[in-house]
PDB file of the backbone (N, CA, C, O) and the ligand in Angstrom, with CONECT records:
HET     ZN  A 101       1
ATOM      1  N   UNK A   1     -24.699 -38.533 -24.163  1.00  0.00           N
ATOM      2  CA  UNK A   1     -25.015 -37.100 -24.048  1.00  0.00           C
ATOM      3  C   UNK A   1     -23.875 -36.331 -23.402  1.00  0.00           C
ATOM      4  O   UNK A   1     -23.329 -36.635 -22.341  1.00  0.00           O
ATOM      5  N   UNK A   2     -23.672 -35.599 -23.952  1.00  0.00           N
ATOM      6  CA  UNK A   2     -22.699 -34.346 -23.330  1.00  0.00           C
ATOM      7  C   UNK A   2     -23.383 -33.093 -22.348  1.00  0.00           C
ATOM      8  O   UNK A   2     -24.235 -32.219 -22.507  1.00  0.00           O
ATOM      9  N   UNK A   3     -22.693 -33.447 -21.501  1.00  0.00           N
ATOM     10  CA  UNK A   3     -22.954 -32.286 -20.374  1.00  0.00           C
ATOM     11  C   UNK A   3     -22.084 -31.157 -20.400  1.00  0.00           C
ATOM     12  O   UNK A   3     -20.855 -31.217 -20.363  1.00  0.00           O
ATOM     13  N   UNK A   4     -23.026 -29.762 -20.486  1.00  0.00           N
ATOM     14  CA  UNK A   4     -21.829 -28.571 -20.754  1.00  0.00           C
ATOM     15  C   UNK A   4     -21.506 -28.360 -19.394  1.00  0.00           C
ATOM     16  O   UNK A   4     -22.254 -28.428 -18.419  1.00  0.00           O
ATOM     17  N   UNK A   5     -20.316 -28.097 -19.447  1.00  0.00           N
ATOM     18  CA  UNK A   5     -19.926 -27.797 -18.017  1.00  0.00           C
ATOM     19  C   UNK A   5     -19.754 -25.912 -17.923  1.00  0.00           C
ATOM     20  O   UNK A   5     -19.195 -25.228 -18.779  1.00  0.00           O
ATOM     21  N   UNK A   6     -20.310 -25.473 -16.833  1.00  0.00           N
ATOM     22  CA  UNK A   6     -20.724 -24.389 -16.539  1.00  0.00           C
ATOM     23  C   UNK A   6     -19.055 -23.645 -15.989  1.00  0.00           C
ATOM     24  O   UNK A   6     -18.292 -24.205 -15.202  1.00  0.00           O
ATOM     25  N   UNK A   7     -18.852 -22.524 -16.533  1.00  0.00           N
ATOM     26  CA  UNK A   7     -17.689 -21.784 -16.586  1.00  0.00           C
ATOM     27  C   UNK A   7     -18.127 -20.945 -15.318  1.00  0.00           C
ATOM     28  O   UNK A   7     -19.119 -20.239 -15.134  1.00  0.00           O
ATOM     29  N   UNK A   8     -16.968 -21.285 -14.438  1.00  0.00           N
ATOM     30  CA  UNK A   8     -16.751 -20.566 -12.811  1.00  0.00           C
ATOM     31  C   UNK A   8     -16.628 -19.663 -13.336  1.00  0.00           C
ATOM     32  O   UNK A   8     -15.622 -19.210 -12.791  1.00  0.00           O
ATOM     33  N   UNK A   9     -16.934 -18.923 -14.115  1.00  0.00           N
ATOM     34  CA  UNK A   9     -16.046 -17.232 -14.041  1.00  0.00           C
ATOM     35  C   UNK A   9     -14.973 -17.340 -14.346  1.00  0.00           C
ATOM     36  O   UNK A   9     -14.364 -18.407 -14.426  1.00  0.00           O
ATOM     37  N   UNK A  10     -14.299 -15.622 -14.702  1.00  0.00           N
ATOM     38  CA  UNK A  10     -12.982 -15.833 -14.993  1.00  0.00           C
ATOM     39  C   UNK A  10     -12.361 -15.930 -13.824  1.00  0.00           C
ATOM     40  O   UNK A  10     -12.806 -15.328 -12.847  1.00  0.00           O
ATOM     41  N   UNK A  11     -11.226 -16.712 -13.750  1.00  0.00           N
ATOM     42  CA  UNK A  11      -9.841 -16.665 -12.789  1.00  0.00           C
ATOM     43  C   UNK A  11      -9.738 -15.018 -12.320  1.00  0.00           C
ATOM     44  O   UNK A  11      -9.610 -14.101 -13.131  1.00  0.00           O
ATOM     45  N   UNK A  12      -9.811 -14.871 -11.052  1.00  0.00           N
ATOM     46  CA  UNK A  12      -9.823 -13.792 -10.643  1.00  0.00           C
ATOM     47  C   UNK A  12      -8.045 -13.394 -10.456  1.00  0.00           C
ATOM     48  O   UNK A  12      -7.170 -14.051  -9.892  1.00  0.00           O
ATOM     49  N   UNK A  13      -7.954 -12.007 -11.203  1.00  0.00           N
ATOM     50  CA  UNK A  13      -6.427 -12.071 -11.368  1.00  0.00           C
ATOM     51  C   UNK A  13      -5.492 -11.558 -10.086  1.00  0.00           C
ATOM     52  O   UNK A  13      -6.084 -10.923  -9.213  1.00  0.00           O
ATOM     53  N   UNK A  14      -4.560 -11.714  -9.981  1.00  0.00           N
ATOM     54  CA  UNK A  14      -3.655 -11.764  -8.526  1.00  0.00           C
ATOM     55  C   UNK A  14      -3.816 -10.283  -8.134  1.00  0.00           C
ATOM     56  O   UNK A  14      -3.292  -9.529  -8.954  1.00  0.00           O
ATOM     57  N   UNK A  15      -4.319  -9.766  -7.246  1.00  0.00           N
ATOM     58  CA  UNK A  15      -4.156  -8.466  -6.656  1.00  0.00           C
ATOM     59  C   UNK A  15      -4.006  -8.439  -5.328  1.00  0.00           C
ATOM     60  O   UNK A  15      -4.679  -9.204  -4.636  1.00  0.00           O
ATOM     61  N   UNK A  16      -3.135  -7.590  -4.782  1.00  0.00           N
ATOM     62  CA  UNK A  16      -2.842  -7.468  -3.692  1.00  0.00           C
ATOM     63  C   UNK A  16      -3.691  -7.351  -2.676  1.00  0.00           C
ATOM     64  O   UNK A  16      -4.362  -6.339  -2.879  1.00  0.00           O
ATOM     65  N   UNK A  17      -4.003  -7.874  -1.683  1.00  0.00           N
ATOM     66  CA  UNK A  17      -4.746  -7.690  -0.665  1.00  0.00           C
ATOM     67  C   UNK A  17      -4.259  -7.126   1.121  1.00  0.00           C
ATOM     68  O   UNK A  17      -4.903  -7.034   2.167  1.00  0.00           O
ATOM     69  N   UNK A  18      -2.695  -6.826   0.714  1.00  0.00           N
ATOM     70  CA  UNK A  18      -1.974  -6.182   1.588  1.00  0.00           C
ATOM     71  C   UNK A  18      -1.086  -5.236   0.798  1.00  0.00           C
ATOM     72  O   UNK A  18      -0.587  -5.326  -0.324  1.00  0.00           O
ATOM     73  N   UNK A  19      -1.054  -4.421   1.617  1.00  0.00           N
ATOM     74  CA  UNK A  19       0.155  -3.271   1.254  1.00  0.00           C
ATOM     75  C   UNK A  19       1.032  -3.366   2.304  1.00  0.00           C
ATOM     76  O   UNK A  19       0.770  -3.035   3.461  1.00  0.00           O
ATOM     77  N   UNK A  20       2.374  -3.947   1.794  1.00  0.00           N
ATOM     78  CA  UNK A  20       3.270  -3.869   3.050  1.00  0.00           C
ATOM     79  C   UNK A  20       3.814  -2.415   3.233  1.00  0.00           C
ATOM     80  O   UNK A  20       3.834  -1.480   2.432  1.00  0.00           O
ATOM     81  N   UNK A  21       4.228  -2.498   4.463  1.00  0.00           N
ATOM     82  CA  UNK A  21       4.817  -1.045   4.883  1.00  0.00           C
ATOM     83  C   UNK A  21       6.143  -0.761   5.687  1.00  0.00           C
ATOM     84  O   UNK A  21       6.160  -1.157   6.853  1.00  0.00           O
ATOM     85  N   UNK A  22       6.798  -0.383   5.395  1.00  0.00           N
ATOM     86  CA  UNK A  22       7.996  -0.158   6.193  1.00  0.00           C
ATOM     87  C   UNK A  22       8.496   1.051   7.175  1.00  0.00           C
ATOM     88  O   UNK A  22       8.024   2.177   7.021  1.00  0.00           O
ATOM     89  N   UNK A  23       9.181   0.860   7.890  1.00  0.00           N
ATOM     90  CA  UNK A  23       9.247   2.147   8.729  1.00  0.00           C
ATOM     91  C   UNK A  23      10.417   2.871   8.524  1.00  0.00           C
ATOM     92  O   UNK A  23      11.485   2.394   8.143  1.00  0.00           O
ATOM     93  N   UNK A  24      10.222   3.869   8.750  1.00  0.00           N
ATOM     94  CA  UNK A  24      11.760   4.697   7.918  1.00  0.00           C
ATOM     95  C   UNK A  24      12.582   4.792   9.236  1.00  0.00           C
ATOM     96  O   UNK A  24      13.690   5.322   9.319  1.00  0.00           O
ATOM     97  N   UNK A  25      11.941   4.247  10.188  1.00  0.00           N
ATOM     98  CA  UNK A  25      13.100   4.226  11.344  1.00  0.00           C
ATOM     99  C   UNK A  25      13.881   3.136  11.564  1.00  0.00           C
ATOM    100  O   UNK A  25      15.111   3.088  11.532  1.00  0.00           O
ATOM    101  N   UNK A  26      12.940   2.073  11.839  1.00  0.00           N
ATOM    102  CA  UNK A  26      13.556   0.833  12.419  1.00  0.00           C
ATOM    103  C   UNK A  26      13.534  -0.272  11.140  1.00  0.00           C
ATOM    104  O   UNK A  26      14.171  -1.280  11.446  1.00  0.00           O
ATOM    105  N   UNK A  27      13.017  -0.322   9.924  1.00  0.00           N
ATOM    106  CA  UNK A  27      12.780  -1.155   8.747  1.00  0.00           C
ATOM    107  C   UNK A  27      12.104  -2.316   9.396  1.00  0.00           C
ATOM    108  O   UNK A  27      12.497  -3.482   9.398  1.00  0.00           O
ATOM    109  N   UNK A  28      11.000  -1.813   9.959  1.00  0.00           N
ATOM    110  CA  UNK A  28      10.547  -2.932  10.710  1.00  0.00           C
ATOM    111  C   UNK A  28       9.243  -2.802   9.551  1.00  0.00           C
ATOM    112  O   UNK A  28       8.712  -1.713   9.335  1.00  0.00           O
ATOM    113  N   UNK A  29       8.716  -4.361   8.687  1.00  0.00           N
ATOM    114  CA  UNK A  29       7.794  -4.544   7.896  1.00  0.00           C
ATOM    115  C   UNK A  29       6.203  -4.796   8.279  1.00  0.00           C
ATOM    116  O   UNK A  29       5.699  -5.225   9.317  1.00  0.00           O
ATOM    117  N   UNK A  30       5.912  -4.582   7.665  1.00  0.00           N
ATOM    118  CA  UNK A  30       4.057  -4.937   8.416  1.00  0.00           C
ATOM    119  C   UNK A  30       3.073  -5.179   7.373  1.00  0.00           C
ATOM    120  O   UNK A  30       3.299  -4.037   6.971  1.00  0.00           O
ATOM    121  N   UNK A  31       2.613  -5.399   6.948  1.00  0.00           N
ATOM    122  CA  UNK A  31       1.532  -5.793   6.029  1.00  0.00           C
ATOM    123  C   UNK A  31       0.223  -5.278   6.411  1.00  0.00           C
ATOM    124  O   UNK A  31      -0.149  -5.781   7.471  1.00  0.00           O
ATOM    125  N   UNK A  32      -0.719  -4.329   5.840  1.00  0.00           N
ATOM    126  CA  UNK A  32      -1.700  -3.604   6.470  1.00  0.00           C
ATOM    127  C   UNK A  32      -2.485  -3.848   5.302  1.00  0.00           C
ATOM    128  O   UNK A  32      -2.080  -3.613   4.163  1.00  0.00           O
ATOM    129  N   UNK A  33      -3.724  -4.368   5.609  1.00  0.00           N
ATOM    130  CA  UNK A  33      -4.903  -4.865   5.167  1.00  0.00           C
ATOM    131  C   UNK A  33      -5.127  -3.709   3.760  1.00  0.00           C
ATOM    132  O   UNK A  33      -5.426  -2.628   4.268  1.00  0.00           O
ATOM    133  N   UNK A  34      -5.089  -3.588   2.360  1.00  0.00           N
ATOM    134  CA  UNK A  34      -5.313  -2.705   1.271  1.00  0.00           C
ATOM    135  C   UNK A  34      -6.324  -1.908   1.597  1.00  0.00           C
ATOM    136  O   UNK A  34      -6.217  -0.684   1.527  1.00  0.00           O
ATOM    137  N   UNK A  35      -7.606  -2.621   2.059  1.00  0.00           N
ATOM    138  CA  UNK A  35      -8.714  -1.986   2.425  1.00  0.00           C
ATOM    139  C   UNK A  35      -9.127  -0.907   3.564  1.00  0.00           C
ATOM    140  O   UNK A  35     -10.065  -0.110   3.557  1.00  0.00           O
ATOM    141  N   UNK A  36      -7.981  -1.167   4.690  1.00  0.00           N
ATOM    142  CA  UNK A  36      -7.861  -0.466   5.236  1.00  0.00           C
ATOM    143  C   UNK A  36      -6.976   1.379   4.820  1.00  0.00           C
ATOM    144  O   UNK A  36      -7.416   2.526   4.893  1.00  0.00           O
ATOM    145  N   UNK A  37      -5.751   0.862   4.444  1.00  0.00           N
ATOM    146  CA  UNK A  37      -4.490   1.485   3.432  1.00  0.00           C
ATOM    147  C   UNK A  37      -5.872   2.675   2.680  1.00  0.00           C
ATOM    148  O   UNK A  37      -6.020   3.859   2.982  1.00  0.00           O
ATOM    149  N   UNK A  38      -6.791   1.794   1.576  1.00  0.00           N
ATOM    150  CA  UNK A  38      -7.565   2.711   0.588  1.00  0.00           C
ATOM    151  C   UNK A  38      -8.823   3.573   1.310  1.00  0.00           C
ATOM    152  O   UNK A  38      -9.361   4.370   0.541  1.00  0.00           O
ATOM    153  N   UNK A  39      -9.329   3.528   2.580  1.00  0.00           N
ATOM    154  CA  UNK A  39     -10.208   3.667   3.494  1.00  0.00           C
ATOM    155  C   UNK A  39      -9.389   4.864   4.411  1.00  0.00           C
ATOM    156  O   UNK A  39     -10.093   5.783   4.829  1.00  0.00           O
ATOM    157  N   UNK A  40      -8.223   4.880   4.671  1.00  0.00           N
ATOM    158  CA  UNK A  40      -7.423   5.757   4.944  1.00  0.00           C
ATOM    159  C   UNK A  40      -7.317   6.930   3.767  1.00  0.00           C
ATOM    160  O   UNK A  40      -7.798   8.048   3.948  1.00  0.00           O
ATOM    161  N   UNK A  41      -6.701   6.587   2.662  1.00  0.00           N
ATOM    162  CA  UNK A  41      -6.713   7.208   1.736  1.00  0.00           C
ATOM    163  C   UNK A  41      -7.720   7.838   0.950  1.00  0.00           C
ATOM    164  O   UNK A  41      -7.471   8.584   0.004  1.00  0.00           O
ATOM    165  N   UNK A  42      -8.605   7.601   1.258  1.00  0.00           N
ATOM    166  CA  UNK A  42      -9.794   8.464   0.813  1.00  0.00           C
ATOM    167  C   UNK A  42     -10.409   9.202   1.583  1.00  0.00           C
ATOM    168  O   UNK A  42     -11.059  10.033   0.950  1.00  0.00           O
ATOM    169  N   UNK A  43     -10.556   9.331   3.124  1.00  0.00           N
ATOM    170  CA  UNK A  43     -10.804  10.036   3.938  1.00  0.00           C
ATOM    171  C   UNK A  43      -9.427  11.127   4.349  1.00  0.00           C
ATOM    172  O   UNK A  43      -9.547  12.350   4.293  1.00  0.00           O
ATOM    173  N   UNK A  44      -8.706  10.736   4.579  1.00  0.00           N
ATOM    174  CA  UNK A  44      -7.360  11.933   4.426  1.00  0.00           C
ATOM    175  C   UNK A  44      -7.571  12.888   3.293  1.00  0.00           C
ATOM    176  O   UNK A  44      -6.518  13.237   2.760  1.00  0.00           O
ATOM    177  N   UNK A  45      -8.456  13.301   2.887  1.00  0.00           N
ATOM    178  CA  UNK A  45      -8.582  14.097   1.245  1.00  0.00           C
ATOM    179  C   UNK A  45      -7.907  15.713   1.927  1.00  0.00           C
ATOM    180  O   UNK A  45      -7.854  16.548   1.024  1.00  0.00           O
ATOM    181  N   UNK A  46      -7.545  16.110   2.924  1.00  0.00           N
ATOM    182  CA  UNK A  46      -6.767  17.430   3.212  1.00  0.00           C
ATOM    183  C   UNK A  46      -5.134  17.381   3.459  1.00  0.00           C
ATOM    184  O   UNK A  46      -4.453  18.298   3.918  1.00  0.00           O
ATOM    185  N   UNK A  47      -4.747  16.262   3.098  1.00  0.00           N
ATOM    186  CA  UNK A  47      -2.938  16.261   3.031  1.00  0.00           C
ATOM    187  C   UNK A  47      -2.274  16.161   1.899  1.00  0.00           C
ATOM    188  O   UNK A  47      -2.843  15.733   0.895  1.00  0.00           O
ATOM    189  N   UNK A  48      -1.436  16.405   1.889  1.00  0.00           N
ATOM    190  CA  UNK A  48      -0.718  16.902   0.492  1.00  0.00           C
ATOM    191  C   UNK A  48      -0.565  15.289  -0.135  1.00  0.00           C
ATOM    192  O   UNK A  48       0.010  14.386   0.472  1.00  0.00           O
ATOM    193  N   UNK A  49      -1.104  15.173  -1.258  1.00  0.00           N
ATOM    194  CA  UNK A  49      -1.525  14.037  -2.233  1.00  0.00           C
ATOM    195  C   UNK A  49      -0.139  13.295  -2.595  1.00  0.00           C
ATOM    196  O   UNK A  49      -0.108  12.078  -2.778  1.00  0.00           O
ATOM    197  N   UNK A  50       0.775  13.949  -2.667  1.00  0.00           N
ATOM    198  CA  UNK A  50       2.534  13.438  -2.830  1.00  0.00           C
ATOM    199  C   UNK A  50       2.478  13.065  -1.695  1.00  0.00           C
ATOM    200  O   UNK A  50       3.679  13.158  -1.444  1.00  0.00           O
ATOM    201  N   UNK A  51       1.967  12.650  -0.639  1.00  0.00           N
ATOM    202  CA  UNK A  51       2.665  11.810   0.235  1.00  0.00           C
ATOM    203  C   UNK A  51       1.217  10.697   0.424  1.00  0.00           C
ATOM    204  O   UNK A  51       0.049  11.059   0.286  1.00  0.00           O
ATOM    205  N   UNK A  52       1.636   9.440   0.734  1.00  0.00           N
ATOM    206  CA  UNK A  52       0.774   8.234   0.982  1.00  0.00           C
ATOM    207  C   UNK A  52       0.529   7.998   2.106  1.00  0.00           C
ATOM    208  O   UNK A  52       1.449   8.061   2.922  1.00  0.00           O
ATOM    209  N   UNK A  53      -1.125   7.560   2.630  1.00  0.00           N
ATOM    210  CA  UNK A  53      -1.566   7.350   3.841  1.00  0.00           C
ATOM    211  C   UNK A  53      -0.137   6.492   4.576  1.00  0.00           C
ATOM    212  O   UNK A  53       0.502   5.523   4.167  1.00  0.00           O
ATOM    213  N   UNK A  54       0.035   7.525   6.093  1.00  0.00           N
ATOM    214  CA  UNK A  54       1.408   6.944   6.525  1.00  0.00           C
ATOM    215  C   UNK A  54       0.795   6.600   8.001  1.00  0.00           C
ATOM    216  O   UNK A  54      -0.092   7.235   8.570  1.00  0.00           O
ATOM    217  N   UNK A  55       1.470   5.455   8.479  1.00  0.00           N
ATOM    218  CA  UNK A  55       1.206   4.761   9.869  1.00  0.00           C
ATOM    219  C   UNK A  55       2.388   4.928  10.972  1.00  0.00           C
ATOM    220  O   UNK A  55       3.501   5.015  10.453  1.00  0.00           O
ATOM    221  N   UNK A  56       2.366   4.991  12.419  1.00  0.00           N
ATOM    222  CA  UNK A  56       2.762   5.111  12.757  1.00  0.00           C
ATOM    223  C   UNK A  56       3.531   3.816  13.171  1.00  0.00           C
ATOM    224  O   UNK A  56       2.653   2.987  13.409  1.00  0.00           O
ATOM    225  N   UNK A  57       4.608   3.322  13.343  1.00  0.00           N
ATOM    226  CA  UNK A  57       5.192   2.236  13.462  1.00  0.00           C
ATOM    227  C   UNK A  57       5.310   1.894  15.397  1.00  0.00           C
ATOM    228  O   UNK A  57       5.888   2.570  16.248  1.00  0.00           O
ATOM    229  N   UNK A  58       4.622   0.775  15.538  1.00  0.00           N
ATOM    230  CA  UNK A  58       4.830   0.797  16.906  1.00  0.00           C
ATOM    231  C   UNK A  58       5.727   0.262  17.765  1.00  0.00           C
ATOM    232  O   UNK A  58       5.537  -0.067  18.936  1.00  0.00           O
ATOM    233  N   UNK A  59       6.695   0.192  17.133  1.00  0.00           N
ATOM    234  CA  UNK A  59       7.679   0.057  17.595  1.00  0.00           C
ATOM    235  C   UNK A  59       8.731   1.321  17.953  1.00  0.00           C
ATOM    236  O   UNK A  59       9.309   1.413  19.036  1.00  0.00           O
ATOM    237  N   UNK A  60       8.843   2.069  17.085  1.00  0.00           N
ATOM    238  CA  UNK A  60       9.871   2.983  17.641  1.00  0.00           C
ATOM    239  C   UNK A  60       9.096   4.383  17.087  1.00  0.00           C
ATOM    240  O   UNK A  60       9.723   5.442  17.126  1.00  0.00           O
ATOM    241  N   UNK A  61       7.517   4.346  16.499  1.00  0.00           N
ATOM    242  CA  UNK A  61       7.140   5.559  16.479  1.00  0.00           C
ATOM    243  C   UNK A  61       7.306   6.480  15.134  1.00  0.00           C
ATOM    244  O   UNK A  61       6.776   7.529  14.769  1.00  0.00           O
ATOM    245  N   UNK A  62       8.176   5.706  14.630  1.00  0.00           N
ATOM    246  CA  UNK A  62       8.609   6.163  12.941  1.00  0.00           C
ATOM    247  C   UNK A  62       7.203   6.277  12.602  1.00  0.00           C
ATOM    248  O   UNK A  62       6.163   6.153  13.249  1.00  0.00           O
ATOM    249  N   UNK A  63       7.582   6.649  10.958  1.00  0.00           N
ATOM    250  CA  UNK A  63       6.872   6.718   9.949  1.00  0.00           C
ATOM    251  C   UNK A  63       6.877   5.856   8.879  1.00  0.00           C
ATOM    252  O   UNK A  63       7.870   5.899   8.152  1.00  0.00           O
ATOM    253  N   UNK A  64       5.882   4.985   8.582  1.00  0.00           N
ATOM    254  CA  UNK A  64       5.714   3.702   7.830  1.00  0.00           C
ATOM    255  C   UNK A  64       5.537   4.471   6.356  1.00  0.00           C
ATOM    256  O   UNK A  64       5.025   5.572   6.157  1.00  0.00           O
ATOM    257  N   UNK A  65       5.997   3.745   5.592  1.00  0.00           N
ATOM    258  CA  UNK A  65       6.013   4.578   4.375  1.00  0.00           C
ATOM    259  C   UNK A  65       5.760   3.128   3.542  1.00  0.00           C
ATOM    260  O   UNK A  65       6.645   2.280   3.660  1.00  0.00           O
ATOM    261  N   UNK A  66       4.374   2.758   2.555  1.00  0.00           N
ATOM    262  CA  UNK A  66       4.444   1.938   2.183  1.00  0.00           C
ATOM    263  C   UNK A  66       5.391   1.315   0.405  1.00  0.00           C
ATOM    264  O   UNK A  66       5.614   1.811  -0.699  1.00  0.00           O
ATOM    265  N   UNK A  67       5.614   0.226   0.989  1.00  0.00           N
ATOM    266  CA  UNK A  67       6.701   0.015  -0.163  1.00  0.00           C
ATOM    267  C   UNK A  67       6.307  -0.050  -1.908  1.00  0.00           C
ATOM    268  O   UNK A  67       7.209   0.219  -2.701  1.00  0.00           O
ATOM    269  N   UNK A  68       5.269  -0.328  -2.296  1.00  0.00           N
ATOM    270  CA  UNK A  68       4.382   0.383  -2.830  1.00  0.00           C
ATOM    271  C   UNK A  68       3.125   0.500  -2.889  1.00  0.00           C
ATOM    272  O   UNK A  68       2.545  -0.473  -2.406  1.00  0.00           O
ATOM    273  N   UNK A  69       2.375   1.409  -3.343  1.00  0.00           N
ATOM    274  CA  UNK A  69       0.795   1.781  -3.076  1.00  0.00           C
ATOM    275  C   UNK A  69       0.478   2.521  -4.046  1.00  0.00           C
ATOM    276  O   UNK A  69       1.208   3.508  -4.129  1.00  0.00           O
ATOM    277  N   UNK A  70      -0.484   2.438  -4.984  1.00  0.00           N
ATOM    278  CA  UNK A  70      -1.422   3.230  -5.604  1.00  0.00           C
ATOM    279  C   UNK A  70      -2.486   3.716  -5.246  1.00  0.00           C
ATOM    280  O   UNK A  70      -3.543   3.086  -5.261  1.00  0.00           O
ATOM    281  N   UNK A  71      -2.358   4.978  -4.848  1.00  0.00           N
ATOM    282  CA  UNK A  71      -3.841   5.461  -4.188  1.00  0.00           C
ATOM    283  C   UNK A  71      -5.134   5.886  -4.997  1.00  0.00           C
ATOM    284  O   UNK A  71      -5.149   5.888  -6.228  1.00  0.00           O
ATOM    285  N   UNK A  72      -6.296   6.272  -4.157  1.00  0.00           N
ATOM    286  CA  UNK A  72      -7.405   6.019  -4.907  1.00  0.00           C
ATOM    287  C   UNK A  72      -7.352   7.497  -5.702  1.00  0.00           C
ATOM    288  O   UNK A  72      -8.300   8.021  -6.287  1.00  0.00           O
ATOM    289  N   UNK A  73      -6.154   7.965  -5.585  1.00  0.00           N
ATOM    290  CA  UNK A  73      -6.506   9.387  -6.452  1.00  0.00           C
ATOM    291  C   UNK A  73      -5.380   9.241  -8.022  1.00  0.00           C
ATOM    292  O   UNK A  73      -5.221  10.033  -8.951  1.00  0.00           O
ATOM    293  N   UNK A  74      -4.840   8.033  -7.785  1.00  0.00           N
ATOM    294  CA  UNK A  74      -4.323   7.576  -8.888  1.00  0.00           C
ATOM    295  C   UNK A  74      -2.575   8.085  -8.957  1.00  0.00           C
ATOM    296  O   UNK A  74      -1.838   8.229  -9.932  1.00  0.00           O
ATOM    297  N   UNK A  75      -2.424   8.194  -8.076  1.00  0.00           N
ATOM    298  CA  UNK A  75      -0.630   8.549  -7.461  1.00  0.00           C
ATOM    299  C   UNK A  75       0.027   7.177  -7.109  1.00  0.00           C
ATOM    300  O   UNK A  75      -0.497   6.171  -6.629  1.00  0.00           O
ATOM    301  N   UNK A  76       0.997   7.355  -7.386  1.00  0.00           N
ATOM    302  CA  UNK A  76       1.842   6.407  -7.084  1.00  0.00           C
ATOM    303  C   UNK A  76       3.143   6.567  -6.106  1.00  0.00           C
ATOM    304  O   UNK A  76       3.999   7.451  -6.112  1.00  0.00           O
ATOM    305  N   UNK A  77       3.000   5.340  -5.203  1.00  0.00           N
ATOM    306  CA  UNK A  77       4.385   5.829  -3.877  1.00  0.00           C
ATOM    307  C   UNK A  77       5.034   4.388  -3.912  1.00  0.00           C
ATOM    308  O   UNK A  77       4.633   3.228  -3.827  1.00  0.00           O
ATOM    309  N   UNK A  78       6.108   4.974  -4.062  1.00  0.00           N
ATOM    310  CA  UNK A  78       7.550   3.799  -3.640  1.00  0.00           C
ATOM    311  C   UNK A  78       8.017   3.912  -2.758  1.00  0.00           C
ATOM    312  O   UNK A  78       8.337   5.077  -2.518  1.00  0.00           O
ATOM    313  N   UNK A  79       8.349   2.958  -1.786  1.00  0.00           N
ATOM    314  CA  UNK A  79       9.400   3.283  -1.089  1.00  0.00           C
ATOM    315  C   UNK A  79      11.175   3.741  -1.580  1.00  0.00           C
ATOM    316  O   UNK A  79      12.085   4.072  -0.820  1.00  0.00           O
ATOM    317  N   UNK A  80      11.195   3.651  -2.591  1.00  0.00           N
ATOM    318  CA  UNK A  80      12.416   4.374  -3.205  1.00  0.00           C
ATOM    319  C   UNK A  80      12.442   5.235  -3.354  1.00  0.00           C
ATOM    320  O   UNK A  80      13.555   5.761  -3.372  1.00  0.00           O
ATOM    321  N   UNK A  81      11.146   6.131  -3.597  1.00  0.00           N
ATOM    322  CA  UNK A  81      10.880   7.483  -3.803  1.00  0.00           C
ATOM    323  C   UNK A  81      11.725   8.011  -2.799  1.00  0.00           C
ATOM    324  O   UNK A  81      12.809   8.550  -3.021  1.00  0.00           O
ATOM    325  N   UNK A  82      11.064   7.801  -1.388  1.00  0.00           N
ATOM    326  CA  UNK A  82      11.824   8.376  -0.310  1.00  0.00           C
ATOM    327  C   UNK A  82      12.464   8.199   0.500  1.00  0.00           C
ATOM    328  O   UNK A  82      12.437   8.873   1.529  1.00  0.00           O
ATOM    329  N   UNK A  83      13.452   6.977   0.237  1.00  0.00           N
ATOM    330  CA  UNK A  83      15.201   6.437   0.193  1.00  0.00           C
ATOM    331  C   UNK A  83      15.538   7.650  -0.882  1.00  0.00           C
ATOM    332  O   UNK A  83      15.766   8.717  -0.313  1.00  0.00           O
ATOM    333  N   UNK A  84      15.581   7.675  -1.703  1.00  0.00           N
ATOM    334  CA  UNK A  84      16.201   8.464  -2.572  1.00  0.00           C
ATOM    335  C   UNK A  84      16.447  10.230  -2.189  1.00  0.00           C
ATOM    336  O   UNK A  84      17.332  11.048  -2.440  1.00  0.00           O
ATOM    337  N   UNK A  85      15.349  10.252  -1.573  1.00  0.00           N
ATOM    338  CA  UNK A  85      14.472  11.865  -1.252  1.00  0.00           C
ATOM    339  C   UNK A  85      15.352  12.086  -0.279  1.00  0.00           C
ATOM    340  O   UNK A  85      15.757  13.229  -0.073  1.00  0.00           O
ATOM    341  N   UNK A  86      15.842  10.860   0.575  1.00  0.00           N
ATOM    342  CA  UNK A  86      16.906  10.904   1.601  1.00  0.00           C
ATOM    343  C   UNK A  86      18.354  11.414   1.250  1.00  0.00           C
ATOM    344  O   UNK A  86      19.028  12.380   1.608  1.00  0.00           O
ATOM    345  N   UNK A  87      18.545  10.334   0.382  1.00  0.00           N
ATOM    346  CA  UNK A  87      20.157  10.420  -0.020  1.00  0.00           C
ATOM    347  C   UNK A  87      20.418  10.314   1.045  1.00  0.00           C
ATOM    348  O   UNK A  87      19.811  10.709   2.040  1.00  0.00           O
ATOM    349  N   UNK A  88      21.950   9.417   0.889  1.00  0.00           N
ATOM    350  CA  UNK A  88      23.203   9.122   1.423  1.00  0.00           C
ATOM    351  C   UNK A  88      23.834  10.513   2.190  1.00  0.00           C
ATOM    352  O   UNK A  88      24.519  11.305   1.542  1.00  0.00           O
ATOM    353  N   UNK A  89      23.725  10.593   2.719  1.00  0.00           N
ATOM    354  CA  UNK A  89      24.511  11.897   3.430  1.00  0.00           C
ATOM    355  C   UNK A  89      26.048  11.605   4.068  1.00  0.00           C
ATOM    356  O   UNK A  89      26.678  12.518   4.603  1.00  0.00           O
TER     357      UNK A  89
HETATM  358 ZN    ZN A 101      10.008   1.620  13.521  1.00  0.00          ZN2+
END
């Protein structure tokens, strides 16, 4: 007799469960829980939508800018965005 073997579900596919973040001061990295990151981002609904829930870095107080993030309003932030936004001076 053949026994069917019962299908786990599909393979749950790789998604991030951290959003790392960097600081535009010190490039000091951090990894901040997504859930937290999207829990931020949906309660902030009064700041200008071009910019991504930002943390304060505790180290030198900067501004963490995550390296990338899709927020729940369907925007997208790079950290290249604003390296670039910088330019080389
Ligand atoms: Zn810093």
């Amino acid at each position: 007799m053949q026994k069917k073997k019962k299908k786990a579900g599909k393979p749950t596919p790789p998604r991030p469960s951290t959003v790392r973040y960097i600081c535009l001061g010190c490039e000091k990295q951090e990894e901040i829980p997504y859930q937290v990151v999207r829990d931020f981002d949906k309660q902030d609904i009064t700041r200008d939508l071009s910019y991504p829930p930002q943390f304060r870095c505790e180290s030198c107080g900067g501004i963490m800018h995550p390296h990338y993030y899709k927020g729940v309003h369907g925007f997208e932030y790079r950290i290249s965005d604003v390296l670039e936004a910088k330019g080389p001076r």
